[in-house]
N, C-alpha and C positions, 0 to 999 in steps of 0.2 A: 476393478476400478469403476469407480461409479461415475457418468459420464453425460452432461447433457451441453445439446448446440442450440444454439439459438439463433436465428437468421431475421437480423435487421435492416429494411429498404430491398429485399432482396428476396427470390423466390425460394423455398427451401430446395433443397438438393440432396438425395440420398450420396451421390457420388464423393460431396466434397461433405459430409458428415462423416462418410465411412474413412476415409481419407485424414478428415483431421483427428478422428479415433485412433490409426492406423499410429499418426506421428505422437499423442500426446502419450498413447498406449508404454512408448520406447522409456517411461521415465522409469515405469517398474521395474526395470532392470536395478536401479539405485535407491530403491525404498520398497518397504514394504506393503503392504494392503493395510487396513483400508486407505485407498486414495479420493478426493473427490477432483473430481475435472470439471469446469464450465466453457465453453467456446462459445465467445460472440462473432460471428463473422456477419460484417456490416458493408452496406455499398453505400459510398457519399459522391455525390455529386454525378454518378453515373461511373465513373471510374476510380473511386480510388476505392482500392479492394481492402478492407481493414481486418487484420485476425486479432484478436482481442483475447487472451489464455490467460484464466486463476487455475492453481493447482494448490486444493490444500490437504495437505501429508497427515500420515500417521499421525504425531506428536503434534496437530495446532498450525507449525509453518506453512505460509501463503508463498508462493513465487507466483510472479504475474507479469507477463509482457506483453506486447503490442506490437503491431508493424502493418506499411502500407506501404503495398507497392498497385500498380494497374492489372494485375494476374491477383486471386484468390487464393490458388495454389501454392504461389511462390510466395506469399505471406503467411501463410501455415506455416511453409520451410523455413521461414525467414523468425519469424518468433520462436518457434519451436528450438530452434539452431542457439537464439541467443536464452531462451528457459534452462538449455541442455549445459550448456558454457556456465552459468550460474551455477546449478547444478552439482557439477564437477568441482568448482570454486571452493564451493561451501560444505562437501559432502560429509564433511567429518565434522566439522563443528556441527550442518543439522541433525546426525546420526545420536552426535551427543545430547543434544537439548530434547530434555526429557517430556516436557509439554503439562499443560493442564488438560485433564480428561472432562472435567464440569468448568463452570465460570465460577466453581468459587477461588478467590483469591483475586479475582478479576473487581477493577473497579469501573463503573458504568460512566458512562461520557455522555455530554449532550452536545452534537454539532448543529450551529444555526450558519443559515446564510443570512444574512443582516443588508437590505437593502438603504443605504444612506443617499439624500435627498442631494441637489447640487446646493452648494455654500451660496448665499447671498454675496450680492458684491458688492455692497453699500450697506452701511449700518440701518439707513431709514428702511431699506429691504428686510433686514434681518427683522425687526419688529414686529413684519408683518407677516413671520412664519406660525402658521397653525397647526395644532394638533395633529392634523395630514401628513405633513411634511416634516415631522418627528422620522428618524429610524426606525425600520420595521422589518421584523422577521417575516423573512419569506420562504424560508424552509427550513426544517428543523430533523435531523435524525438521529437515531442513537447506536453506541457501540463500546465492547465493551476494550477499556484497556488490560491484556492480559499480562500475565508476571513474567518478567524479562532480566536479564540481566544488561548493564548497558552497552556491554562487547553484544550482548545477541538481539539487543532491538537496532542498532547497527546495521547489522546483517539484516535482519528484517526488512529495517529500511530497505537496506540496495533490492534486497530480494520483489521488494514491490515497485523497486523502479522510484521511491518517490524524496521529495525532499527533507521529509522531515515525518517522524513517529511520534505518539502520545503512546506512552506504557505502562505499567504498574513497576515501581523497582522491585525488585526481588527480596532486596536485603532492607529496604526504608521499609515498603509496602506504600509511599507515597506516589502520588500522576509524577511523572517526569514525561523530559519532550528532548530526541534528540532531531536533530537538525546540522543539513549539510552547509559547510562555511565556504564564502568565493575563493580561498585559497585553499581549497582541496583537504580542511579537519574538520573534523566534527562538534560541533558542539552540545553541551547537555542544560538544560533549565530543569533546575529540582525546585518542587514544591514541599511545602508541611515542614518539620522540624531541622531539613537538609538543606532545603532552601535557604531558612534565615540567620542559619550557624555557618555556612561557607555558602560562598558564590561560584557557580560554573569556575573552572579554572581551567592551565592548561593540560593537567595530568588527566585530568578526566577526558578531555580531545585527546590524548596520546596514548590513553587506554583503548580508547574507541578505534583509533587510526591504525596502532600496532595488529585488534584481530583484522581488519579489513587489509592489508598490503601484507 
């Protein structure tokens, strides 16, 4: 496994490097080589101790958690615990997902953060906005959407913890985007010739819902 820590506000430390080695080491058991590991262990504020874990597998899949407790330690144990729990969840479907070995078939994304100016509150005000006070990109990075199926960008999703995925479809090859709904389904936005022949519906949430429960 290929392994690297990085220590952010915080003095490095062979003990709790060899240590977070020791726990992310325990995934090998359920995958096989190559693995890559990254650990951020960070100190905010003086005390909160944050462990920070990306693990990305053989085949392409990312699992990635977080935790903060006032112990270092016991945030390792505490991510690691819930990386392991996923893990276990999902081992057979990601044993299945065959992956892509290059980025082709991948389509490339462009993420901006877009800093927007505050609204005028009066019309005479608005007149007097200038070219300054247009929206403006203040960061911009790229990545690429890989080929998924939308039961396994899904899983993807949970697997990174986040709300919502950008993917390639598998079967369109168009960007799709799933996203998690307030009442606990998932929903799908298809782009290119899927998009403007059917709209999200709810077979497509119930497809998605069925592999995750």
């Amino acid at each position: 496994m290929q392994l690297s820590v990085t220590f952010r506000h915080m003095g490095a430390s062979d003990a709790l490097k060899e240590y977070a080695r020791d726990k992310v080491e325990r995934i090998r058991k359920y995958f096989p080589d190559p693995l890559k590991a990254h650990v951020v262990l960070a100190c905010d504020r003086g005390y909160n101790h944050i462990a920070d874990v990306m693990i990305t597998l053989h085949n392409g899949i990312i699992i990635k958690g977080e935790e903060t407790t006032e112990d270092m330690y016991s945030s390792i144990d505490l991510v690691m615990a819930k990386i392991e729990r996923q893990v276990r969840r999902y081992k057979e479907k990601i044993t299945h997902h065959k992956g892509q070995p290059t980025i082709h078939g991948q389509r490339e994304i462009i993420h901006s953060v877009v800093e927007v100016p505050h609204e005028a509150e009066d019309a005479e005000a608005a007149t007097m906005v200038s070219a300054k006070d247009e929206p403006k990109i203040i960061k911009k990075s790229k990545f690429f959407a890989k080929p998924l199926s939308t039961r396994e960008a899904v899983m993807q999703m949970n697997l990174l913890g986040n709300d919502f995925l950008v993917f390639t479809n598998e079967d369109t090859h168009e960007v799709n985007v799933v996203y998690r709904r307030e009442d606990s389904t998932y929903g799908l936005i298809e782009t290119g010739a899927a998009g403007k022949t059917s709209a999200p519906d709810k077979a497509s949430e119930k497809a998605a819902t069925a592999e995750i429960h």
